[in-house]
Biopython code that builds the backbone (N, CA, C, O; Angstrom):
import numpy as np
from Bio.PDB.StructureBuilder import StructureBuilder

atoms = [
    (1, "UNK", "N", (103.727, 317.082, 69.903)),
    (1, "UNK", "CA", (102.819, 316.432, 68.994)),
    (1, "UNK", "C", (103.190, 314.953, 68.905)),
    (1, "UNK", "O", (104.339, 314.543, 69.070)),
    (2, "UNK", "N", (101.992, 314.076, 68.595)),
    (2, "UNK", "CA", (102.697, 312.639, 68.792)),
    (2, "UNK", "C", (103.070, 312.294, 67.268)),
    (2, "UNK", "O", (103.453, 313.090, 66.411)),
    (3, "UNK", "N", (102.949, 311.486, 67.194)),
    (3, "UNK", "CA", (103.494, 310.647, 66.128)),
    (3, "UNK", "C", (102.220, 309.911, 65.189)),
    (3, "UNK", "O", (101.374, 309.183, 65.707)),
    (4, "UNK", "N", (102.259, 310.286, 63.541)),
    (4, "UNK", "CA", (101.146, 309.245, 63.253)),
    (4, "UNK", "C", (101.670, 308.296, 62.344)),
    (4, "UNK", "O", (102.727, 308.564, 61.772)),
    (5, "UNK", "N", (101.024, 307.107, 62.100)),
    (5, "UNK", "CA", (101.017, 306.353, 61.237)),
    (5, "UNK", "C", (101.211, 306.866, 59.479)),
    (5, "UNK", "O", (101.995, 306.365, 58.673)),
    (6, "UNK", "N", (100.439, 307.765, 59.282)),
    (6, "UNK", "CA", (100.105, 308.476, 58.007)),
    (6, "UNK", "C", (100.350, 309.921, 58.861)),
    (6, "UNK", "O", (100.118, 310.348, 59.992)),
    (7, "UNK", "N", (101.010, 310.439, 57.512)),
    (7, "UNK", "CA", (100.992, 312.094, 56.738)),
    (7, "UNK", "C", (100.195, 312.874, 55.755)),
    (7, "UNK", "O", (100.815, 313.038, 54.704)),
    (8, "UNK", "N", (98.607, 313.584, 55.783)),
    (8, "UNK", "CA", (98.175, 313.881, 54.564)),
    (8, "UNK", "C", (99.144, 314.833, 53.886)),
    (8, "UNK", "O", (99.782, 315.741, 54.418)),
    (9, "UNK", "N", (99.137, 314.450, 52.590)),
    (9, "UNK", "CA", (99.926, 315.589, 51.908)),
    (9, "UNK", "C", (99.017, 316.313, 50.861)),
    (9, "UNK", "O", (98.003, 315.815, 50.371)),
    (10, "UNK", "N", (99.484, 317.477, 50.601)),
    (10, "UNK", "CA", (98.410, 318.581, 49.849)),
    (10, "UNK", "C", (97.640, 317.950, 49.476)),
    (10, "UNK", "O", (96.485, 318.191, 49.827)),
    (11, "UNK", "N", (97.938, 316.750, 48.514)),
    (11, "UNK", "CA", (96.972, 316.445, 47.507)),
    (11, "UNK", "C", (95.902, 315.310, 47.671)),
    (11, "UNK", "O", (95.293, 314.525, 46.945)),
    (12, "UNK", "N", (95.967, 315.551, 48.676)),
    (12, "UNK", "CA", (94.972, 314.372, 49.638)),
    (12, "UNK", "C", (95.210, 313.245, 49.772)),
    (12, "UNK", "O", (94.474, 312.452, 50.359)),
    (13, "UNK", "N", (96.342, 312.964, 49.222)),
    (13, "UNK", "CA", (96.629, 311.540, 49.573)),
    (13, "UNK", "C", (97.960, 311.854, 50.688)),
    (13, "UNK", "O", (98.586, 312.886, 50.930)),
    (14, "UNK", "N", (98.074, 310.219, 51.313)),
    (14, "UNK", "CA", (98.698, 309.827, 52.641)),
    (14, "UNK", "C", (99.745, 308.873, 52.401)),
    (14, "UNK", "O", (99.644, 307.747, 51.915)),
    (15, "UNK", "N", (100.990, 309.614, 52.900)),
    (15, "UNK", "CA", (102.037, 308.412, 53.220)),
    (15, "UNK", "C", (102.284, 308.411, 54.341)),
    (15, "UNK", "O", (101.587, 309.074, 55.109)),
    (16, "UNK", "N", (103.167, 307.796, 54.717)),
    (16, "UNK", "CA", (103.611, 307.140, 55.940)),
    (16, "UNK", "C", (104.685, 308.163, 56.691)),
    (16, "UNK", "O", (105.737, 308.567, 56.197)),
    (17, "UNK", "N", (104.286, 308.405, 57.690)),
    (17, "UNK", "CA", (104.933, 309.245, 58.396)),
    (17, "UNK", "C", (106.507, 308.472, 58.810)),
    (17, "UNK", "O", (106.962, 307.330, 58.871)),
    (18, "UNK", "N", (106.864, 309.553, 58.986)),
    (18, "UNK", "CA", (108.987, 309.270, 59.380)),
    (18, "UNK", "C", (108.660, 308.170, 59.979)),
    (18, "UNK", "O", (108.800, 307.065, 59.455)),
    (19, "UNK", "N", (108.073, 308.410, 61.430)),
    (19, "UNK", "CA", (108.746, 307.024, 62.311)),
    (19, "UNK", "C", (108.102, 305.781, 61.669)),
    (19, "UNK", "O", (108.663, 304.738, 62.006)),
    (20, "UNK", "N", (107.049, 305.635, 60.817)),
    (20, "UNK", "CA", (106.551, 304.801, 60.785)),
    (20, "UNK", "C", (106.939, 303.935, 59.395)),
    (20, "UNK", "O", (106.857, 302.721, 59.209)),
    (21, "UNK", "N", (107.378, 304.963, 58.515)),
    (21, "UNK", "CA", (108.623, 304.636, 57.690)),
    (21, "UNK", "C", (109.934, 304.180, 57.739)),
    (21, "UNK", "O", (110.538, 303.381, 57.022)),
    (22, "UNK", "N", (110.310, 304.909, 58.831)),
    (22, "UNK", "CA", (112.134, 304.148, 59.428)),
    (22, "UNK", "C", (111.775, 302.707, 59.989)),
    (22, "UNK", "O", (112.657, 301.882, 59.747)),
    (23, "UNK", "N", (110.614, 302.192, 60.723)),
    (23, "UNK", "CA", (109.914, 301.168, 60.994)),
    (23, "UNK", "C", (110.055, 300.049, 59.934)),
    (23, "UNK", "O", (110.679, 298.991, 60.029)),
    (24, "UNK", "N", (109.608, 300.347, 59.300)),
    (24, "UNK", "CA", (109.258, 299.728, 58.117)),
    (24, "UNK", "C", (110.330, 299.427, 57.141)),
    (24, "UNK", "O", (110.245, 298.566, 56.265)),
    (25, "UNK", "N", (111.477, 300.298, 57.383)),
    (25, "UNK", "CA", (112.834, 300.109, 56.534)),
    (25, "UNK", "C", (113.841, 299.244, 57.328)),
    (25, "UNK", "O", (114.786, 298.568, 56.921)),
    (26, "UNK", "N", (113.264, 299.506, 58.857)),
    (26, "UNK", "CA", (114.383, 298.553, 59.757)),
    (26, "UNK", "C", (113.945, 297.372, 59.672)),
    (26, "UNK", "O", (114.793, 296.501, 59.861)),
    (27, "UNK", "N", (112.683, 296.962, 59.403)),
    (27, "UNK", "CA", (112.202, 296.011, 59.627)),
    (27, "UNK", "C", (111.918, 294.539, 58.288)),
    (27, "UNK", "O", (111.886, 293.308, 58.312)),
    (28, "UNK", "N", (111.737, 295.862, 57.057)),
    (28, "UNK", "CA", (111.288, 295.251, 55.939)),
    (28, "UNK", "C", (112.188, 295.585, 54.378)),
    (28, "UNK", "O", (111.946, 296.063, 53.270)),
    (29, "UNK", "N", (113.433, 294.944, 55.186)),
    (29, "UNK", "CA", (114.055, 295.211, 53.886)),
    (29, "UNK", "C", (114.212, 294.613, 52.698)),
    (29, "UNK", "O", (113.736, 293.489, 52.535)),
    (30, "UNK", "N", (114.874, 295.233, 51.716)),
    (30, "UNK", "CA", (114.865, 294.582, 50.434)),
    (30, "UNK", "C", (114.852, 293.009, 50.501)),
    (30, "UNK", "O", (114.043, 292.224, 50.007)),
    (31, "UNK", "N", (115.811, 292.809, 51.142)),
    (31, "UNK", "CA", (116.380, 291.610, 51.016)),
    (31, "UNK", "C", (115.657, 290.500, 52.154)),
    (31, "UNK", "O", (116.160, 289.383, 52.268)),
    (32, "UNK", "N", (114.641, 290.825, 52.849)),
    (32, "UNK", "CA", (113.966, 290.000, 53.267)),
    (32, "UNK", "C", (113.821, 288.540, 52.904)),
    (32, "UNK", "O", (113.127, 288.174, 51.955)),
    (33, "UNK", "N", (114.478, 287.741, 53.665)),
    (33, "UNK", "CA", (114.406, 285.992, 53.547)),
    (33, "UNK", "C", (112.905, 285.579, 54.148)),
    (33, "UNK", "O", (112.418, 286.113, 55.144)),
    (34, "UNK", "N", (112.183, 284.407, 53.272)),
    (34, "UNK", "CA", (110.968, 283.993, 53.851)),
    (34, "UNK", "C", (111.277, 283.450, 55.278)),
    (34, "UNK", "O", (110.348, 283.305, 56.073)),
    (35, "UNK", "N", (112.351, 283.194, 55.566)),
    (35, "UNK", "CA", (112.625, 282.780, 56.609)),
    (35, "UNK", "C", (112.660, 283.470, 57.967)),
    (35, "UNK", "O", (112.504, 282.856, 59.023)),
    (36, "UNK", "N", (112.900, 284.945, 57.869)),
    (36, "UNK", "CA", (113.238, 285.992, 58.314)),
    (36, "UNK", "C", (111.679, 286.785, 58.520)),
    (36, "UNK", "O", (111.449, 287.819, 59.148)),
    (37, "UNK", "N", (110.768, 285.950, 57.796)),
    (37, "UNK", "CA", (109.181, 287.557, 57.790)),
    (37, "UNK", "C", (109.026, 287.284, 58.897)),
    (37, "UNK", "O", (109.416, 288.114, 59.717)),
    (38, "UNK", "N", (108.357, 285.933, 59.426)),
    (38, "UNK", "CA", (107.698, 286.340, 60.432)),
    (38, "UNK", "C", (108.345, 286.999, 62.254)),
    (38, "UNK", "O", (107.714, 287.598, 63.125)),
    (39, "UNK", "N", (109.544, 286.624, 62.226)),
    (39, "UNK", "CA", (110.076, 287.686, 63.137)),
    (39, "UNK", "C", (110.269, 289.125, 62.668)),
    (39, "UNK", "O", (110.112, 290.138, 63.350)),
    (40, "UNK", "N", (110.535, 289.067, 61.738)),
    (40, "UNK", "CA", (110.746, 290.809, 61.500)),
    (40, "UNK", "C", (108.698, 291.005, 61.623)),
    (40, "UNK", "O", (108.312, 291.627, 62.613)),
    (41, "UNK", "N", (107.899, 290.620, 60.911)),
    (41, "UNK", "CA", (106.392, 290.984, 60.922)),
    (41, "UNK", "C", (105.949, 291.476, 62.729)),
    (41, "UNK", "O", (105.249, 292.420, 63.096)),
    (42, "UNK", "N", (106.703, 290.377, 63.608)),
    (42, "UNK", "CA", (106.362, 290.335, 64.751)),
    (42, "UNK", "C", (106.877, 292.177, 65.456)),
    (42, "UNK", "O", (106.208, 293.025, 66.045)),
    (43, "UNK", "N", (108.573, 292.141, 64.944)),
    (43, "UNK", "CA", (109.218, 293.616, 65.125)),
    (43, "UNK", "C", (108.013, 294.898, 65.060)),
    (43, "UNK", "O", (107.443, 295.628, 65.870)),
    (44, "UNK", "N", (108.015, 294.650, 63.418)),
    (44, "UNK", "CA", (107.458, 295.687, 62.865)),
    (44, "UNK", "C", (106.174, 295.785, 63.503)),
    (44, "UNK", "O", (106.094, 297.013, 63.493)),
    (45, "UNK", "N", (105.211, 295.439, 63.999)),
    (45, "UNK", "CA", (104.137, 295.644, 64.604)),
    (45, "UNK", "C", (103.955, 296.039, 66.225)),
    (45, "UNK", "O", (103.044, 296.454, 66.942)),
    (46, "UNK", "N", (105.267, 295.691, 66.365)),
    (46, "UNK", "CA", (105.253, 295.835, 67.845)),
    (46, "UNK", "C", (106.069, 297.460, 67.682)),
    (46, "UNK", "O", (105.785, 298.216, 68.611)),
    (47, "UNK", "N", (106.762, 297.885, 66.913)),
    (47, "UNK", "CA", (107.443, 298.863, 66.572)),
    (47, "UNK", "C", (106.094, 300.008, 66.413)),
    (47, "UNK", "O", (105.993, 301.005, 67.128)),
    (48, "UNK", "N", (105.037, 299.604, 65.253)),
    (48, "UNK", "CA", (104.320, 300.722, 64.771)),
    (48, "UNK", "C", (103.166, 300.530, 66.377)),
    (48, "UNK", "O", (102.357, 301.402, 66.695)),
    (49, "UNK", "N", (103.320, 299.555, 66.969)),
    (49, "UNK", "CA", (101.892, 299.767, 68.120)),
    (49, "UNK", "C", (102.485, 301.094, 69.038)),
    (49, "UNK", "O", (101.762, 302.025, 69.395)),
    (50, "UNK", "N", (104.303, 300.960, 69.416)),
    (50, "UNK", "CA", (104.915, 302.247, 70.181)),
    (50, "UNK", "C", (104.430, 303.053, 69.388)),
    (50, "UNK", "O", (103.224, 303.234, 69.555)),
    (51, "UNK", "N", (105.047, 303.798, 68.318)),
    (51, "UNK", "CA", (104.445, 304.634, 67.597)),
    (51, "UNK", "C", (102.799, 305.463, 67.638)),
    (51, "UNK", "O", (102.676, 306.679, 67.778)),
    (52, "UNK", "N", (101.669, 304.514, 67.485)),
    (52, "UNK", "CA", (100.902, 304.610, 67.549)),
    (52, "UNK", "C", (100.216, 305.256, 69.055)),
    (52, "UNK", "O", (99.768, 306.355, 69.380)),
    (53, "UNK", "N", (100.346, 304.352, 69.532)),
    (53, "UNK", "CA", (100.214, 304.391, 71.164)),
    (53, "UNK", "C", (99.762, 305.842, 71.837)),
    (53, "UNK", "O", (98.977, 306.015, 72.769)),
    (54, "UNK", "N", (100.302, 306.562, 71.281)),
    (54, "UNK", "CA", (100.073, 307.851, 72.498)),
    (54, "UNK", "C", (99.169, 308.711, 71.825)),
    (54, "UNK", "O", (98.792, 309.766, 72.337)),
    (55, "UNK", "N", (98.649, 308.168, 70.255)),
    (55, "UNK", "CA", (97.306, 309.137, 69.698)),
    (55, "UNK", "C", (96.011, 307.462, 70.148)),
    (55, "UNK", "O", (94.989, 307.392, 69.465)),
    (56, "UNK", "N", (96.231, 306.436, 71.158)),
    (56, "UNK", "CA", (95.126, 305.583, 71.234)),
    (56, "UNK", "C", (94.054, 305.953, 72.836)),
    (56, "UNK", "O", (94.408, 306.321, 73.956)),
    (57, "UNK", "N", (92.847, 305.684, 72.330)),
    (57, "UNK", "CA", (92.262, 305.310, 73.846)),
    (57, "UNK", "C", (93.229, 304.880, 74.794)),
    (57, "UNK", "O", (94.326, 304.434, 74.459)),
    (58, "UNK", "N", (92.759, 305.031, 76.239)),
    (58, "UNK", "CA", (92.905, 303.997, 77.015)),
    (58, "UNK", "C", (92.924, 302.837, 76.773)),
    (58, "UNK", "O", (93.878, 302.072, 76.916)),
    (59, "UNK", "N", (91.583, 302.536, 76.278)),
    (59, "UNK", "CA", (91.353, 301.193, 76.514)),
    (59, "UNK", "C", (92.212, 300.500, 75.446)),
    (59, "UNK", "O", (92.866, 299.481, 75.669)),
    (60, "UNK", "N", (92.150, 301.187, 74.175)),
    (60, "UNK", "CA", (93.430, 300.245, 72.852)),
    (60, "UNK", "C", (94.237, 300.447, 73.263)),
    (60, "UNK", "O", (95.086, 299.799, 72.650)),
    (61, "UNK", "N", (95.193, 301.607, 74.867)),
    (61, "UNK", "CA", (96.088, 301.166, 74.982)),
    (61, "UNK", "C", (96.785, 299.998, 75.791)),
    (61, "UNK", "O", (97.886, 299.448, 75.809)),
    (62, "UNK", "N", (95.464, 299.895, 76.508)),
    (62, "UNK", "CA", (95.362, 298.494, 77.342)),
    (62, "UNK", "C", (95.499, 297.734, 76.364)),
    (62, "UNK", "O", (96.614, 297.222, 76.262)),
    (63, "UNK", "N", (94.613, 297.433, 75.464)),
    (63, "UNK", "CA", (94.993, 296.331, 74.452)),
    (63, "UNK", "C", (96.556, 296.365, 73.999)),
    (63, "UNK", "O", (97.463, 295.585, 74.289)),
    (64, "UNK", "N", (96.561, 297.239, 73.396)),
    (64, "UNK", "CA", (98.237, 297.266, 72.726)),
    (64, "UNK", "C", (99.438, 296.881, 73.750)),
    (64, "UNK", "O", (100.465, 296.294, 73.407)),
    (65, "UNK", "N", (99.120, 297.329, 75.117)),
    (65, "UNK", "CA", (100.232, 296.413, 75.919)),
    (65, "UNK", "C", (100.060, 295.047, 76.095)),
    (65, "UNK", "O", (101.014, 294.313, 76.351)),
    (66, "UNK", "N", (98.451, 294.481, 75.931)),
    (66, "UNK", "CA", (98.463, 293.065, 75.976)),
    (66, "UNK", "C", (99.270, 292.470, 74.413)),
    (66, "UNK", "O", (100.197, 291.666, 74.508)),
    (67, "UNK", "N", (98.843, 292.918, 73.166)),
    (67, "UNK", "CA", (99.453, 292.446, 72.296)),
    (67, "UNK", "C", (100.998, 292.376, 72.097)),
    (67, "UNK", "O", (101.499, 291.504, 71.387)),
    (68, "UNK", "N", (101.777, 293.371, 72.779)),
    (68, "UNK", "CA", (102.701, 293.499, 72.711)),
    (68, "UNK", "C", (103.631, 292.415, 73.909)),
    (68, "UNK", "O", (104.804, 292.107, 73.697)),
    (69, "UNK", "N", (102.855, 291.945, 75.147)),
    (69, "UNK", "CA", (103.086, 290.974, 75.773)),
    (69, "UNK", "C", (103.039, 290.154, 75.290)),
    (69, "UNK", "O", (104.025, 289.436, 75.456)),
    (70, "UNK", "N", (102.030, 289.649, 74.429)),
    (70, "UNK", "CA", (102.178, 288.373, 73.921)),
    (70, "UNK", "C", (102.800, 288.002, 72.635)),
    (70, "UNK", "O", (102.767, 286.934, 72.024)),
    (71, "UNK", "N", (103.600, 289.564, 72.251)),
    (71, "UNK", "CA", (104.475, 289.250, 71.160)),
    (71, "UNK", "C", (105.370, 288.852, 71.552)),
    (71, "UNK", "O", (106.130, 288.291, 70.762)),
    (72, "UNK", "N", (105.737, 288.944, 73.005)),
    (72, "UNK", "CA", (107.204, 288.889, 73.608)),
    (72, "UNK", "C", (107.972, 290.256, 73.515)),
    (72, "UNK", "O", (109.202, 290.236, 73.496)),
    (73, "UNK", "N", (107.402, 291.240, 73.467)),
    (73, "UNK", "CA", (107.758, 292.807, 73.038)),
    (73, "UNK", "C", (107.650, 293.682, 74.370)),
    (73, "UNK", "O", (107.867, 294.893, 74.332)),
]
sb = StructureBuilder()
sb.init_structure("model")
sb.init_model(0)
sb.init_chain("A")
sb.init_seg("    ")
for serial, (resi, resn, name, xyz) in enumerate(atoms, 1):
    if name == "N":
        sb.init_residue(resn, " ", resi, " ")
    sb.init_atom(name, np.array(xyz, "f"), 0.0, 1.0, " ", f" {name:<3s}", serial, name[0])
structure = sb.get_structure()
């Protein structure tokens, strides 16, 4: 099974699935310096596009390797 972004839980609402949570904790921590977002922003997106990736089209996954090239990722 792949991996999603979101988890529904019973009650119809959605959190964030494991990987996309550990993502988000490696990336966006407490202590985040303004100095520090926009490389970690750059991480974290290039982090959740892997993630994502193997529930996308073809074609978004063509996209997602271009974005991720031009993150430097």
């Amino acid at each position: 099974m792949t991996e999603q972004f979101f988890v529904k839980e019973p009650s119809s609402t959605y959190r964030f699935s494991p990987a996309a949570e550990a993502a988000i904790q490696k990336w966006w921590p407490e202590n985040l310096t303004q100095a520090q977002f926009p490389e970690a922003m750059i991480h974290l997106q290039a982090d959740l596009i892997r993630i994502h990736a193997p529930n996308m089209s073809p074609e978004d996954r063509a996209r997602a390797r271009e974005t991720l090239a031009r993150l430097g990722c």
